[in-house]
BAMARMI-482264 format. One line per field, with one value per residue (C-alpha): z, y, x; chain; residue number from 1; residue in three letters. Coordinates in steps of 0.25 Angstrom, whole numbers, plus 5000, padded with zeros to 4 digits. Layout:
N
zz = Z,...
yy = Y,...
xx = X,...
chain = A,...
n = NUM,...
res = ALA,...
//
This chain:
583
zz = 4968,4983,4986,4979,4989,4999,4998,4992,5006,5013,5006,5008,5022,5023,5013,5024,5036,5028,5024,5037,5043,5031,5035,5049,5046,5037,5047,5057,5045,5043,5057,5057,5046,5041,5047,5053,5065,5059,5046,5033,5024,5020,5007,5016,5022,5010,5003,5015,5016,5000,5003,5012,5004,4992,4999,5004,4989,4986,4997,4994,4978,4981,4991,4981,4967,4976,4979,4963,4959,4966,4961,4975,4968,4956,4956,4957,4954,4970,4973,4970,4982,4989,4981,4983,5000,5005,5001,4994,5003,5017,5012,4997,5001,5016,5012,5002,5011,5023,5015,5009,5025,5032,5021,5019,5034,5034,5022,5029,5042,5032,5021,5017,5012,5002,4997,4996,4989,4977,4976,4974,4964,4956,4957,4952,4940,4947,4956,4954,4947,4940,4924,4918,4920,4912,4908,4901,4899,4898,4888,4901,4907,4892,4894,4909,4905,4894,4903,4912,4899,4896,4909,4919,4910,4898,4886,4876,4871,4858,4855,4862,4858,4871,4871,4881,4877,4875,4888,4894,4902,4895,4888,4876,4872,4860,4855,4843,4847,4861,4865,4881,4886,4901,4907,4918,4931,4938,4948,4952,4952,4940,4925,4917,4908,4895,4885,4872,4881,4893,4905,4910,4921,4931,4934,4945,4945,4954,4952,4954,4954,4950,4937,4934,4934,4934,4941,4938,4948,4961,4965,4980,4981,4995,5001,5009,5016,5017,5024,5012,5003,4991,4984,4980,4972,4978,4969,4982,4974,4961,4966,4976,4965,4955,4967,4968,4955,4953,4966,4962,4948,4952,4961,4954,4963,4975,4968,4965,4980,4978,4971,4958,4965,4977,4975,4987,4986,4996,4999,5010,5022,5024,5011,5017,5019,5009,4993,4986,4992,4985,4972,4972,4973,4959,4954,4961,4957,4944,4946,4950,4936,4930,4937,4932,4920,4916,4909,4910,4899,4889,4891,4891,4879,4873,4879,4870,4877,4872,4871,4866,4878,4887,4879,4881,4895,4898,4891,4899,4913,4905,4905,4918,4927,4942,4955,4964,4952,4948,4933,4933,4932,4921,4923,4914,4923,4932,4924,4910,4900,4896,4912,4914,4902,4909,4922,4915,4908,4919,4925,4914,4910,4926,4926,4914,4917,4931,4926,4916,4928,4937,4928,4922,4936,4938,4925,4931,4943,4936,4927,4937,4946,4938,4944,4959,4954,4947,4960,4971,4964,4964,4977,4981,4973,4972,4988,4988,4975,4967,4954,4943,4950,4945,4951,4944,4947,4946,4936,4943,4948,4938,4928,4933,4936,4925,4916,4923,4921,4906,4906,4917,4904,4894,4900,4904,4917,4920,4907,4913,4925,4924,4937,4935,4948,4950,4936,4939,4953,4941,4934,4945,4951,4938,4936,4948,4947,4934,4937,4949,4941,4928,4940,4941,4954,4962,4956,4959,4950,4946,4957,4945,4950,4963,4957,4947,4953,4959,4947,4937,4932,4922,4928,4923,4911,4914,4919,4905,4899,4909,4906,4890,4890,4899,4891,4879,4886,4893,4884,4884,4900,4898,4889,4897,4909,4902,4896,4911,4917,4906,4913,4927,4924,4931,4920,4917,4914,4930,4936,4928,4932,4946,4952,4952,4960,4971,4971,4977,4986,4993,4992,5002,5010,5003,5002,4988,4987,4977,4965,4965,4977,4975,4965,4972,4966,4960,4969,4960,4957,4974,4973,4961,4968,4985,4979,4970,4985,4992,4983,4981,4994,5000,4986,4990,4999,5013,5019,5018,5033,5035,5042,5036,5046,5044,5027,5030,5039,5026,5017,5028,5027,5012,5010,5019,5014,5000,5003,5011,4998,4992,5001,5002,4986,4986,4997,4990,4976,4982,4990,4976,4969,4979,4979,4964,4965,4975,4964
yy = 4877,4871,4884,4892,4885,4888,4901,4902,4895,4907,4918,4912,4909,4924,4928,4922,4927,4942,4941,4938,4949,4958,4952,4956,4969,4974,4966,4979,4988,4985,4988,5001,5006,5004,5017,5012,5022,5036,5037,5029,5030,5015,5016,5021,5008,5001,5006,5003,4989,4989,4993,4985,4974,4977,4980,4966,4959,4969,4963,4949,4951,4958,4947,4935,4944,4945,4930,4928,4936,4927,4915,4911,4910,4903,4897,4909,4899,4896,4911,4910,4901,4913,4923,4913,4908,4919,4933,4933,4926,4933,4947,4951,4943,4946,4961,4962,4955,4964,4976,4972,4967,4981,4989,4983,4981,4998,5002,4997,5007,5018,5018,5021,5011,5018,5020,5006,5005,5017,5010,4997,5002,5010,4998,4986,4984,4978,4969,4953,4950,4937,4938,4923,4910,4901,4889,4899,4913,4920,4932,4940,4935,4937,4952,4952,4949,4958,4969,4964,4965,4980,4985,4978,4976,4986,4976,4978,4965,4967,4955,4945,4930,4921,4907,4896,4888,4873,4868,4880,4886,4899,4909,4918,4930,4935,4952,4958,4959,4953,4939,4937,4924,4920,4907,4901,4897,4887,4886,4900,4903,4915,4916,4925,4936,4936,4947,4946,4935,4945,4942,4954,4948,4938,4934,4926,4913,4908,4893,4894,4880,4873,4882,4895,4909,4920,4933,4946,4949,4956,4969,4975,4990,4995,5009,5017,5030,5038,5051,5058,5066,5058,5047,5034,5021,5012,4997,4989,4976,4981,4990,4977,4965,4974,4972,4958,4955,4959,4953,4938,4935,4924,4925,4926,4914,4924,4936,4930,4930,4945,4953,4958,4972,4981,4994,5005,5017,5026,5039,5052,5047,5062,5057,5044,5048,5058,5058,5063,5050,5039,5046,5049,5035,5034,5040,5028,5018,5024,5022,5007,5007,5014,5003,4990,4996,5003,5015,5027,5021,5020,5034,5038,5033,5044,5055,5068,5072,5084,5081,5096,5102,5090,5093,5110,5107,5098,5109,5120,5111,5108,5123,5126,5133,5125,5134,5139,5138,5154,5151,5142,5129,5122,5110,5101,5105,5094,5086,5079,5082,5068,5065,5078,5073,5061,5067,5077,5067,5056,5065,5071,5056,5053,5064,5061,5047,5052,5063,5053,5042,5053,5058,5044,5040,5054,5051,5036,5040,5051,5038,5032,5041,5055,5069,5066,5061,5076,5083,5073,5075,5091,5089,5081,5090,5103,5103,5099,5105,5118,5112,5116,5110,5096,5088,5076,5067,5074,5082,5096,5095,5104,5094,5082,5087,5095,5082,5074,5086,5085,5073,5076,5086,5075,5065,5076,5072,5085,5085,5070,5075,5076,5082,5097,5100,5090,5094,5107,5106,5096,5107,5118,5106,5105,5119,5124,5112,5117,5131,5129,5121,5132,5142,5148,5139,5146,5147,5135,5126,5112,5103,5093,5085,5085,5075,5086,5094,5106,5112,5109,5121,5121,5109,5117,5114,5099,5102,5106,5094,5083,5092,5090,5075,5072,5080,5074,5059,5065,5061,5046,5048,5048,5037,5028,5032,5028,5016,5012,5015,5009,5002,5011,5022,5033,5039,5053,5047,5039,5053,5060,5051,5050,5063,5070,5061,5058,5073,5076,5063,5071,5084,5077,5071,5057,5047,5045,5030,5028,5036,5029,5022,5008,5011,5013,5025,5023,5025,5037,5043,5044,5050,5059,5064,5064,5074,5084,5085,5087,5098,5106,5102,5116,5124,5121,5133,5124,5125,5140,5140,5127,5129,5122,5111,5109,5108,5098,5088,5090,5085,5073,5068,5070,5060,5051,5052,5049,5039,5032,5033,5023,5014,5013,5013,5003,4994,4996,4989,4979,4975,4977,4968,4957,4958,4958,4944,4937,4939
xx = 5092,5093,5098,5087,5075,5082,5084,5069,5065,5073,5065,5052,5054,5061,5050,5038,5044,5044,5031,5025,5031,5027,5012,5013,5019,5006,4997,5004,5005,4990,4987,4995,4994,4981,4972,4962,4956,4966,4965,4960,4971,4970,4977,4990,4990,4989,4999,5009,5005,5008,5021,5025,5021,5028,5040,5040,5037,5049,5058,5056,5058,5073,5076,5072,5079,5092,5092,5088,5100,5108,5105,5100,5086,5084,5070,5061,5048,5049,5050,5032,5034,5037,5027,5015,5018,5023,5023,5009,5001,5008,5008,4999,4986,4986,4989,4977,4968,4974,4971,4957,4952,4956,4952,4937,4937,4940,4931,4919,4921,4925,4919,4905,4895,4891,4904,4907,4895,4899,4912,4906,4896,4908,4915,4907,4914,4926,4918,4921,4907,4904,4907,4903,4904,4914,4908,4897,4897,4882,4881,4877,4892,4898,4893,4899,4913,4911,4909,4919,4929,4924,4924,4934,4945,4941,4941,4930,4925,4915,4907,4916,4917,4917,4921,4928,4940,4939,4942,4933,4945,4945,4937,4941,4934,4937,4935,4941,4954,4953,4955,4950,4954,4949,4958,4950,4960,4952,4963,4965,4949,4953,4950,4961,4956,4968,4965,4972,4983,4986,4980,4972,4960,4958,4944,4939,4934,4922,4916,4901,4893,4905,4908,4918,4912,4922,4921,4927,4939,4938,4940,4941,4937,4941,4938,4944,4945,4959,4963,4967,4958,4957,4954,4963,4962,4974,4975,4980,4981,4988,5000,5004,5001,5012,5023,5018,5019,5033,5037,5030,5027,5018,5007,4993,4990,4991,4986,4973,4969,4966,4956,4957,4958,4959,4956,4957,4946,4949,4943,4945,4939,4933,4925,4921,4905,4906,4899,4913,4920,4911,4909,4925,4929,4924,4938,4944,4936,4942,4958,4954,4947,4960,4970,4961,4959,4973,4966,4976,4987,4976,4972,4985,4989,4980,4986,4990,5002,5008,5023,5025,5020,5028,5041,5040,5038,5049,5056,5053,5055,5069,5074,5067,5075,5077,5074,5084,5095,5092,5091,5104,5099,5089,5082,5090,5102,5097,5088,5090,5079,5076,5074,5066,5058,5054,5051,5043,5035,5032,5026,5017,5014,5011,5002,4993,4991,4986,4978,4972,4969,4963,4953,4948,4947,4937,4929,4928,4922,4913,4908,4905,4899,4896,4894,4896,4911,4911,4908,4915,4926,4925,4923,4935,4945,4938,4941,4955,4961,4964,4956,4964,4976,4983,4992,5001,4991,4979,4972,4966,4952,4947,4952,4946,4933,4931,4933,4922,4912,4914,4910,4897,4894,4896,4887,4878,4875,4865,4858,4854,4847,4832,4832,4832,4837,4847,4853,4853,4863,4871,4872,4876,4885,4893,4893,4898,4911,4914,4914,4924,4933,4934,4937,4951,4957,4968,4980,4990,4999,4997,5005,5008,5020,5027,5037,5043,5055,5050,5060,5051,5043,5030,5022,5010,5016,5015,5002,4996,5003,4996,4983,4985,4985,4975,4964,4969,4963,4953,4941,4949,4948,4933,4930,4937,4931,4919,4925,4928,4916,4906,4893,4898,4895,4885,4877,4871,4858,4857,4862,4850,4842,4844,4850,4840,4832,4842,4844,4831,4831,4843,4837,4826,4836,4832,4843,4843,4845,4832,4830,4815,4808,4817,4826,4841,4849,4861,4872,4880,4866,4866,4881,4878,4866,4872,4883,4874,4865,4878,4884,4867,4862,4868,4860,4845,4845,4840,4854,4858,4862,4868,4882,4894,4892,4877,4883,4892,4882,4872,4884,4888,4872,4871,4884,4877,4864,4870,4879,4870,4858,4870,4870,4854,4856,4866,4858,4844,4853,4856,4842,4835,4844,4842,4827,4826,4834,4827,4814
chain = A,A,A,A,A,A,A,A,A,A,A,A,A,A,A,A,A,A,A,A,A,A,A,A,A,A,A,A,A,A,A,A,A,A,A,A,A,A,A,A,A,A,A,A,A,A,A,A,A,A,A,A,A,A,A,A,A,A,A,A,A,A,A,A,A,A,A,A,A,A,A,A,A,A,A,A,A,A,A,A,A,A,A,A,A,A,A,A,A,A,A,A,A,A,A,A,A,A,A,A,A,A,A,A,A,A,A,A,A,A,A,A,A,A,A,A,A,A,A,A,A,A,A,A,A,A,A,A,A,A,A,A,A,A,A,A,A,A,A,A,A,A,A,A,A,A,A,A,A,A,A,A,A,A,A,A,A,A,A,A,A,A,A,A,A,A,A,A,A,A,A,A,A,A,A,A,A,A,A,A,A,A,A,A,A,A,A,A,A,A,A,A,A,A,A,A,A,A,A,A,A,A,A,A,A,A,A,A,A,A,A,A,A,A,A,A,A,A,A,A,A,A,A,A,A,A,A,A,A,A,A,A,A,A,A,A,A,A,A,A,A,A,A,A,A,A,A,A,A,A,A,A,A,A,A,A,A,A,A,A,A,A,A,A,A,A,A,A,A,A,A,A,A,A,A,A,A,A,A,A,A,A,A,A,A,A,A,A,A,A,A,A,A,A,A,A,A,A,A,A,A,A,A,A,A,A,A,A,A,A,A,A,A,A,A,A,A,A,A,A,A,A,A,A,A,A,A,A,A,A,A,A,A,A,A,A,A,A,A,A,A,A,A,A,A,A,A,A,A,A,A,A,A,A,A,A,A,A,A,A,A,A,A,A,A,A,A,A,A,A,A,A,A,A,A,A,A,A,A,A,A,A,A,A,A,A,A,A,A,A,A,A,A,A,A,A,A,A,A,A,A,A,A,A,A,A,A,A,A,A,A,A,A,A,A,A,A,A,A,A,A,A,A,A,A,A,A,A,A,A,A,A,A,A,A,A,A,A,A,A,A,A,A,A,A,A,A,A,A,A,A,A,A,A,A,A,A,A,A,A,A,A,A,A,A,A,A,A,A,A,A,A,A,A,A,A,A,A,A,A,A,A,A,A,A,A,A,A,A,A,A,A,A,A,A,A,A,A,A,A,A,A,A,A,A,A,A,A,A,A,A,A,A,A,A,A,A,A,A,A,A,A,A,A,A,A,A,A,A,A,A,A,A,A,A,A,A,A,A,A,A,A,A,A,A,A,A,A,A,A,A,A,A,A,A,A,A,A,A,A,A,A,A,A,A,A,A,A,A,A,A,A,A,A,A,A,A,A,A,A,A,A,A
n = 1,2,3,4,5,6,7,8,9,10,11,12,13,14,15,16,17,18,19,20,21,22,23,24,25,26,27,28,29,30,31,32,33,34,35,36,37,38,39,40,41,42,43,44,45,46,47,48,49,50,51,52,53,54,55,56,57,58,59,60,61,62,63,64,65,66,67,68,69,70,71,72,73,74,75,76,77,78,79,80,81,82,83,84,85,86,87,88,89,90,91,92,93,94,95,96,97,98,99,100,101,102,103,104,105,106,107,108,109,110,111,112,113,114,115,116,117,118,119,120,121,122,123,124,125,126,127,128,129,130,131,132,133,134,135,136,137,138,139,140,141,142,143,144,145,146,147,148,149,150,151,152,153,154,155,156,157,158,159,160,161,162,163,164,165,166,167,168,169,170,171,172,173,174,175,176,177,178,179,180,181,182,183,184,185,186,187,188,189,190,191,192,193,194,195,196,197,198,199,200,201,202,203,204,205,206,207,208,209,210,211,212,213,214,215,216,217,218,219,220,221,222,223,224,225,226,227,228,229,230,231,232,233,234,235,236,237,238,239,240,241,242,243,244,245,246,247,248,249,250,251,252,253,254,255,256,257,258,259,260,261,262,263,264,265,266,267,268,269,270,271,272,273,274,275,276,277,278,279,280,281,282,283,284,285,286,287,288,289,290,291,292,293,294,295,296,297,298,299,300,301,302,303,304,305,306,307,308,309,310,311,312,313,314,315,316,317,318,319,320,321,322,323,324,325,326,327,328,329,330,331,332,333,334,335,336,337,338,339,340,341,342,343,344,345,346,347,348,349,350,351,352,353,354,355,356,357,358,359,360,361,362,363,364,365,366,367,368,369,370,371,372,373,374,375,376,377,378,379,380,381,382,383,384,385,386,387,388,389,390,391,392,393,394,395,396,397,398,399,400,401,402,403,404,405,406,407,408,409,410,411,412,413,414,415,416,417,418,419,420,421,422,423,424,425,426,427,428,429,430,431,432,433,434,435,436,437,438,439,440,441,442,443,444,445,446,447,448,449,450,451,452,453,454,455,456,457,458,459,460,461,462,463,464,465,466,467,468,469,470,471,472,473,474,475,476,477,478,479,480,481,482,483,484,485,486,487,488,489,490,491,492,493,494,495,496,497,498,499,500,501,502,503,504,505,506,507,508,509,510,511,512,513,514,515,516,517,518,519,520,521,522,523,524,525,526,527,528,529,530,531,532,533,534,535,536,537,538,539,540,541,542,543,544,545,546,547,548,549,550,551,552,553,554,555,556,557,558,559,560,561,562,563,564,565,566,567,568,569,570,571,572,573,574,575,576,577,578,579,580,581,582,583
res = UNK,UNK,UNK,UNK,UNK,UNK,UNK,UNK,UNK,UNK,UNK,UNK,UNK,UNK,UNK,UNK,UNK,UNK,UNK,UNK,UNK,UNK,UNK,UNK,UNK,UNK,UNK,UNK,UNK,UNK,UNK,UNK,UNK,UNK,UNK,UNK,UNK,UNK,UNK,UNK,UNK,UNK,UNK,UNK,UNK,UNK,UNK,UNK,UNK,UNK,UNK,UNK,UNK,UNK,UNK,UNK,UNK,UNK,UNK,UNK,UNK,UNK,UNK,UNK,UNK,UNK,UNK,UNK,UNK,UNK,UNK,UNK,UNK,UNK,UNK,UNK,UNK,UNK,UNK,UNK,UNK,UNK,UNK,UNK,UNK,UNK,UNK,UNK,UNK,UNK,UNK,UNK,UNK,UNK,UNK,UNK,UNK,UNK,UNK,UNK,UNK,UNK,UNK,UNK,UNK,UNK,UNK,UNK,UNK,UNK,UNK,UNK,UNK,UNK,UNK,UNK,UNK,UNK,UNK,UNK,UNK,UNK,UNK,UNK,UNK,UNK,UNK,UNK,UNK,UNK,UNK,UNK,UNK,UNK,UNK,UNK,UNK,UNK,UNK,UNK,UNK,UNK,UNK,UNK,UNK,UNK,UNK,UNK,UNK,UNK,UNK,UNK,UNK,UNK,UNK,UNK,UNK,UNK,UNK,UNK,UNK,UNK,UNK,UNK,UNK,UNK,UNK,UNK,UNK,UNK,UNK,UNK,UNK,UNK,UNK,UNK,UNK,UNK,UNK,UNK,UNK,UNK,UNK,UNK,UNK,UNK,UNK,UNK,UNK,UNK,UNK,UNK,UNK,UNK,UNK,UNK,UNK,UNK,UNK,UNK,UNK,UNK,UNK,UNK,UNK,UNK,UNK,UNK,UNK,UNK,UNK,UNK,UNK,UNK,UNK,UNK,UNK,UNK,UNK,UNK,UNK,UNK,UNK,UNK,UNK,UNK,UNK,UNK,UNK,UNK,UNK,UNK,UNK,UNK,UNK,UNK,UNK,UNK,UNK,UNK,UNK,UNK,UNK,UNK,UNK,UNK,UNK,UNK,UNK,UNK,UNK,UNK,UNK,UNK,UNK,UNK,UNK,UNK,UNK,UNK,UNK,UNK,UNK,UNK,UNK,UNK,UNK,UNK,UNK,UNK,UNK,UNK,UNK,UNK,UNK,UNK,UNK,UNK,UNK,UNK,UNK,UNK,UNK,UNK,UNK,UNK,UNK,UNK,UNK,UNK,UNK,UNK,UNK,UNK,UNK,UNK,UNK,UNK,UNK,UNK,UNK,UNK,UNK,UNK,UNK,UNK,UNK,UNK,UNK,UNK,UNK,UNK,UNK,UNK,UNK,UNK,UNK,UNK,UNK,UNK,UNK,UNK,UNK,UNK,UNK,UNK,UNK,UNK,UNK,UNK,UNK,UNK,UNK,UNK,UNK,UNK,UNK,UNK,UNK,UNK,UNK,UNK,UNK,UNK,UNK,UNK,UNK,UNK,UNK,UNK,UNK,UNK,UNK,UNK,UNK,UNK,UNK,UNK,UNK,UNK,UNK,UNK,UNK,UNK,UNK,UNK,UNK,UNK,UNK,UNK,UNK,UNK,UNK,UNK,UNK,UNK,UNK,UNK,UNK,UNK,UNK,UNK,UNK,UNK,UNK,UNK,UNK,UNK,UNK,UNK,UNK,UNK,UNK,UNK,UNK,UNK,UNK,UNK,UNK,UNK,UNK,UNK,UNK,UNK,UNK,UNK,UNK,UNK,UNK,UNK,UNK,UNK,UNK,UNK,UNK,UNK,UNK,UNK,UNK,UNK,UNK,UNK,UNK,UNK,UNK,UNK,UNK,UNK,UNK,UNK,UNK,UNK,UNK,UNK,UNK,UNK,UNK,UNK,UNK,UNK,UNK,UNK,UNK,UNK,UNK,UNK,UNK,UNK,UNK,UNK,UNK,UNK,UNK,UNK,UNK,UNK,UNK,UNK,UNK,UNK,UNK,UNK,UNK,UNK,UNK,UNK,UNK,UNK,UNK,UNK,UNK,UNK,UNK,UNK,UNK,UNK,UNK,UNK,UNK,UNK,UNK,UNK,UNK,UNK,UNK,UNK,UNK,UNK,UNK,UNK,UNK,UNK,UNK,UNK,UNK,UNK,UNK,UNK,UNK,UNK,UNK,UNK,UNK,UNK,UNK,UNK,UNK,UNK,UNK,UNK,UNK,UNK,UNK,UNK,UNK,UNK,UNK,UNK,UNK,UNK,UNK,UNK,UNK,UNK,UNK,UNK,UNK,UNK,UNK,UNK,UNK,UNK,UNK,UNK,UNK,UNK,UNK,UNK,UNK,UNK,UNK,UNK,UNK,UNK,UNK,UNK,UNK,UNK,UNK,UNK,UNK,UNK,UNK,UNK,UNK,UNK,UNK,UNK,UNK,UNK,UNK,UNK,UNK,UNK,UNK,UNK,UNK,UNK,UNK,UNK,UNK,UNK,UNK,UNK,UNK,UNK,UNK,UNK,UNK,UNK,UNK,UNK,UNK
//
């Protein structure tokens, strides 16, 4: 056992010395790396800080499995000395905090205010709010964590029974089949959420006037511009906790020092001032929903995959002929059919759980936003993309908008508009995508997967299959985009009631902040209505000789009179709601 201590005192100390250097080399990686004054690809710089820090989690667990497998290691209790002292506390922590102080520190010199705001207001779910108080719970708090339940963690509770347990450190909610038990840890300030006996929560726990009220957990949204031209959700807490895990079995002492989440927005810096960017980052909001909520496997789980169709075409790519061998060589000559089976397969399966996340995350940010999500994200992929052509990863464009403009029909967003004009450019808006999108493209294959041998003949073949068994979930899509979104969502009825109005305010060059003298507009209203102007401003007939630059200086003041209507909106909120409580 002497032995053991000492070589455990070896590691540690060995163990220390690593870790501050692995802290000083991402102090310089930060330095480096991080792009501050060429370019703003922040997410780059993430991800290299990431790897440097699970390659050193990696290191120290070969080092200690070798000295375990030879018996030189035998109490591996002491190893959480080393977890807890000195690879946690020198490198995860500061890492985060690193991370969080530059990035915050950043957003505020690049990113717009009233983007922060949009992402704020799509976002308020996930915000660390105040559920109940322990020693009594109200009916209004009852009805908070409820919604909390419904909409945070997607558990339905009907007519729930609430009661606390003799020695008042836990609460059991019973609902048909569910039994919710929350354990109060005085010590670690948390209270655990069981459902059914697995451990599925963590709220936090604030004393207030010397008693317990619990909070919902808390969650970082962080938003950055990048040099590439697109949109990206990065989880920065979630990918490193799973090396973290494996590496050190033990150490929700340390873990509970960070948030809940971190969640990375990130959008093309040429879009920073731009309506498209604000609105888009709906669809991001979206795959954060996805990752807390796991959606896609219950989706998937409903998909009518066409084995026939599978099996003809791994047939055909079977008895394919391989280039350059003039006819003399098949397929199977250097592959075996069970193994090309499989190949064929992950990459179908790969394909429609990506199509499926892709297109829930559109109909999330169309709940959440409606038309303007339509027509910014025409706008991003229509200038980018042939629109009938898919990818492994991504549905076409045609696909994807033309799913979110069945539902604009559904839930009849023109018919609600009292406005005759304004529902009049709706309708010639919608029109004019729908037509472009039922319009022959240019002809040019599907770039389905790069990771196929060039060999491989048909993909259009795998193609068609993808296609089949997504529109086989695709009405599942939208009821749980519905599901997801309850009490969120932006509704035909606010968009009736309010576009035609702010409309005309922009017509008259009129920040429309107000629908009526006092009354703020609601910050997607100001969207919705910002990029109808922008696409109809040009139809009115008073700008039939403006040059292509004169165009362009129009567009740059109606993002900023728009963008700048959310803030005033936003600001006006908040300076009613503080006058109304100091009545």
């Amino acid at each position: 056992m002497a032995a053991s201590y000492v070589i455990l005192g070896q590691i540690i100390r060995s163990s220390a010395e690593a870790a501050a250097f692995q802290k000083n080399k991402l102090k310089e990686l930060s330095i480096k790396d991080f792009p501050f004054s060429d370019s703003h690809d922040f997410i780059k710089a993430l991800k290299l800080i990431n790897e440097e820090i699970i390659s050193v989690f990696d290191g120290f667990r070969k080092e200690f499995d070798m000295l375990q497998s030879q018996g030189t290691v035998d109490n591996t209790s002491d190893y959480s000395e080393l977890q807890h002292s000195v690879i946690l506390h020198t490198t995860l922590i500061w890492y985060f905090n690193m991370v969080i102080h530059y990035v915050e520190q950043t957003a505020r010199e690049y990113v717009s205010q009233s983007t922060v705001y949009l992402v704020s207001y799509l976002t308020q779910q996930f915000a660390s709010r105040r559920l109940f108080a322990w020693d009594s719970i109200t009916s209004d708090e009852a009805k908070n964590l409820i919604d909390f339940f419904k909409l945070r963690l997607g558990v339905q509770l009907d007519n729930p029974r609430i009661e606390k347990t003799s020695n008042g450190k836990a609460i059991r909610i019973t609902s048909g089949d569910n039994t919710i038990d929350i354990l109060l840890d005085d010590v670690r300030k948390k209270a655990i959420l069981l459902i059914n006996d697995h451990r599925v929560y963590e709220f936090i726990s604030k004393e207030e006037n010397g008693k317990s009220v619990i909070y919902s957990g808390n969650v970082i949204f962080l938003l950055t511009p990048t040099d590439k031209h697109n949109f990206e959700y990065t989880d920065i807490i979630g990918s490193t906790l799973k090396h973290v895990v494996q590496v050190f079995p033990n150490v929700q002492k340390i873990l509970d020092l960070l948030p809940e989440n971190v969640a990375v927005l990130s959008f093309p810096d040429i879009y920073r001032d731009n309506i498209v960017a604000n609105i888009l980052l709906a669809h991001e909001v979206g795959h954060f929903i996805i990752n807390v909520r796991n959606l896609i496997p219950s989706i998937f789980d409903e998909v009518d995959f066409d084995e026939q169709m599978f099996e003809d075409y791994v047939n055909t790519v079977a008895t394919s002929e391989v280039e350059g061998t003039k006819g003399q060589k098949k397929i199977l000559d250097y592959i075996q059919a069970e193994k090309l089976r499989t190949i064929l397969k992950t990459s179908v399966v790969r394909s429609i759980r990506g199509w499926i996340e892709e297109l829930l995350c559109d109909m999330i940010g169309f709940k959440l936003s409606g038309p303007v999500f339509v027509f910014g994200l025409g706008e991003l992929l229509l200038s980018s993309a042939n629109h009938s052509v898919a990818t492994n990863d991504y549905p076409s464009a045609a696909h994807r908008l033309k799913l979110i403009l069945s539902e604009v029909d559904r839930l009849n967003f023109a018919g609600q508009v009292s406005d005759h004009d304004a529902r009049a450019k709706l309708t010639r808006l919608l029109a004019g995508l729908r037509s472009y999108l039922t319009t022959p493209s240019p002809t040019q294959g599907n770039i389905f997967d790069k990771t196929l041998p060039s060999t491989f003949k048909n993909q259009e073949k795998l193609f068609e299959i993808v296609s089949k068994a997504v529109e086989s979930v695709q009405d599942k899509i939208k009821s749980v985009a519905d599901e997801v979104t309850e009490g969120m969502q932006y509704s035909a009825s606010t968009f009736g009631r309010d576009i035609g109005i702010l409309l005309k305010k922009l017509e008259e060059t009129i920040p429309p902040c107000e629908t009526e003298k006092g009354k703020p507009a609601d910050i997607i209203s100001i969207l919705n209505a910002g990029i109808m102007y922008k696409m109809t401003w040009k139809d009115s007939g008073k700008f039939e000789s403006s040059t292509k630059e004169n165009i362009q200086d129009v567009e740059k003041d109606i993002n900023a009179l728009v963008l700048h209507s959310i803030e005033a909106s936003v600001l006006q909120r908040e300076l009613l709601n503080h006058l109304e409580k100091g009545k």
